[in-house]
C-alpha positions, 0 to 999 in steps of 0.5 A: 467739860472739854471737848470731846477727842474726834478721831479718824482712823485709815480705814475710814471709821470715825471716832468720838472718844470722852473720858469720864473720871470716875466712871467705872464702866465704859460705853460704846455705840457703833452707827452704821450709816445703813437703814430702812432707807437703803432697803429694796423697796420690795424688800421692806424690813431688811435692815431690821432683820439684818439687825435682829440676826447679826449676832446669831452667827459667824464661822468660828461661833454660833448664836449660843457661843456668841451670847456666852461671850457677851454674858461672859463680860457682863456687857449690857447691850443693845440694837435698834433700827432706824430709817438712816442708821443701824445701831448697836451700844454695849456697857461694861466694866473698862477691863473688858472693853478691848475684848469686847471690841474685838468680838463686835469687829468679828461679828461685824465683819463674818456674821453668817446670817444663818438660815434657819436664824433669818426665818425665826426673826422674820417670824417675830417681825410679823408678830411685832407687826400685828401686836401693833394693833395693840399699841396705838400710840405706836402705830398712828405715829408710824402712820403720821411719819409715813403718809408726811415723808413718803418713800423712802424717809417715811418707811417703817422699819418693821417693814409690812406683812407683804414684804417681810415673807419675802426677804431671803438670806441672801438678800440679808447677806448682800444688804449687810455686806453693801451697807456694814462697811467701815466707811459707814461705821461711826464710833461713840466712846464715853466712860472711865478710861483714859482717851489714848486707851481709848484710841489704841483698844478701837484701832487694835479691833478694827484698822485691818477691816479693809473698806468696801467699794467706794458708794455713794451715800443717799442724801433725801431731804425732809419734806412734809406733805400737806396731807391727812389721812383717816386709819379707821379702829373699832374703838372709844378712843381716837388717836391723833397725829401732827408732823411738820418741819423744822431747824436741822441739827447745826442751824443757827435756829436750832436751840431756839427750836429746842426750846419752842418745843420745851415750852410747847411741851415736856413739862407740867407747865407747858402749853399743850399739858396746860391748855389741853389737858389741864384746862378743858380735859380733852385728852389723857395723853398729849406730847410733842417732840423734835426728830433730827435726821440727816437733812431736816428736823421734824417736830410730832404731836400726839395726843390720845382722846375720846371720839366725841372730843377729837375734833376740839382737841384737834383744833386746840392742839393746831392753835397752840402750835400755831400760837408759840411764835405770837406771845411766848413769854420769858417766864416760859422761855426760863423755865422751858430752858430749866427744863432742857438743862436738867435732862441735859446734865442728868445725862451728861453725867452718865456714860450712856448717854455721852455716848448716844449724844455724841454720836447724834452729834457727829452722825447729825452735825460731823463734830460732837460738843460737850455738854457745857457746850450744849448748855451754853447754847440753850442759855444763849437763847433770846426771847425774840429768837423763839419768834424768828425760829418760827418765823423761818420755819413755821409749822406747815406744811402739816401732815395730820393723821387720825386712827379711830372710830372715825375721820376728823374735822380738819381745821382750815 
């Protein structure tokens, strides 16, 4: 596959563009380099609310009108908040992407926020904070996140029960208004046209978007903290939590990272399957998985187990990690490589996910590879880079966070 096509428009939207033969759909993802992060810190949430209700209105159309314009041209859509970034993706047949663009331009540029819309969202906000009790997994993790990365990388982007009653429309209105602007504005375009439609549909819906002020944008490094922390919960199960650094996007470590992590995890063969679960029976749930963000990489654990084993499974997940950088065999580093390959190009095959890749790619690293690209990283790999990989970046400091009936034992 070629490289995709970058290209910057005056306004200061970047672009990412790969043609697909064949497709017969197109897909866009829109990141506005804006999230959780940006939010007032007693304001906590607002990037999520600001999220949930920009599409409920704008001066010319309300929430019913908007829907129907979207069902209209059966786009398929989607939204998400994160700590760095605010996003939005959108499929649909390649007739229908330059009216597509031109609706999301008008939401992005005029969406209204209205009243009424803002207090329903945070309304549901609070709900999805208390179903959270509900979800574990979910929630030790989030707790894992923020007790390593402290404020403001290691936000929630639900935001909490004290600050989300506060958040007013107004204070929607600013946040969007400072951090929606075409400067922070990344593009991803991936699917069955060709790359001068492409270009042409983007700069028809957006060129004439003036930029805002000039900002500067707020840079945190990643730093884990040597912590542990203890969230008790009535319950037979507890749930564990590890976080620690990594290579970042664009480190000449990073694909050996990516396969350390393979064979630690993500397959029936790896370490942490093998020798927690399939060996000793400790857990019922056990996974580890790398995290980029702007200015560092993070790899988490979990794993989900009964009270009275949670000290063991502790214990034999921490030696594991520890473990990858002493005896990884090439049997381990092919197979891991098989692995990471396979989920590559079953992707890579798909509009979607060229289109969430690149766009990791340029938020992340400024340019965007294809996916031959990518495979011919993960092949290059050596045996002995896993060892040096962990070498540069080993896994302490070590955040651990446990949810359960009781606080753990934690291994020295």
């Amino acid at each position: 596959m070629s490289a995709p096509a970058r290209h910057r428009m005056e306004n200061r939207i970047e672009l990412v563009m790969e043609p697909m033969v064949g497709a017969k759909s197109v897909v866009v993802a829109f990141r506005f380099t804006c999230g959780a992060k940006d939010e007032p810190a007693d304001r906590l949430g607002t990037a999520r609310i600001a999220e949930d209700t920009a599409f409920k209105g704008t001066p010319s159309r309300d929430a019913r009108d908007i829907y129907n314009a979207f069902d209209g041209m059966g786009i398929r859509r989607g939204s998400a908040t994160s700590v760095e970034n605010t996003d939005f993706q959108a499929q649909m047949l390649t007739r229908n992407f330059s009216d597509a663009l031109k609706l999301y331009s008008e939401i992005f540029r005029a969406a209204s926020f209205p009243d009424d819309q803002v207090e329903i969202s945070k309304a549901l906000a609070l709900e999805e904070l208390k179903r959270l009790e509900d979800n574990p997994i979910q929630k030790v993790l989030y707790l894992t996140y923020t007790t390593a990365l402290g404020d403001p990388m290691g936000r929630i982007p639900l935001g909490d029960a004290e600050s989300v009653p506060k958040i007013t429309p107004a204070g929607i209105r600013n946040f969007w208004g400072v951090g929606c602007a075409p400067q922070r504005l990344l593009i991803s375009v991936a699917g069955g046209m060709a790359l001068g439609n492409m270009v042409d549909a983007v700069e028809e819906a957006f060129s004439d978007w003036a930029p805002g002020d000039d900002y500067t944008e707020d840079a945190h490094d990643i730093s884990v903290a040597a912590r542990s922390v203890h969230e008790e919960k009535e319950s037979e199960q507890e749930h564990i939590g590890l976080l620690f650094g990594s290579a970042p996007r664009g480190h000449h470590l990073y694909y050996p990272c990516q396969l350390a992590v393979g064979v630690l995890s993500g397959s029936g063969s790896s370490r942490l399957f093998t020798e927690v679960r399939e060996k000793r029976g400790l857990v019922y749930n056990v996974s580890a998985f790398y995290r980029a963000r702007k200015r560092g990489g993070l790899i988490a654990l979990y794993a989900g187990t009964t009270a009275d084993r949670a000290d063991e499974t502790l214990k034999v997940c921490i030696d594991e990690v520890n473990r990858l950088g002493q005896d990884v065999t090439e049997g381990e580093l092919e197979r891991a490589k098989t692995v990471l390959k396979g989920r590559l190009f079953t992707t890579g095959d798909l509009p979607e996910g060229r289109a969430g890749n690149m766009m990791e790619d340029l938020f992340l690293e400024g340019t965007a590879k294809s996916v031959d690209e990518i495979a011919e990283g993960i092949d290059s790999v050596k045996l002995d880079q896993i060892g040096e990989y962990i070498e540069a970046f080993p896994p302490n400091p070590l955040t651990i966070a446990t949810l359960g009936p009781r606080p753990l034992e934690i291994p020295q």
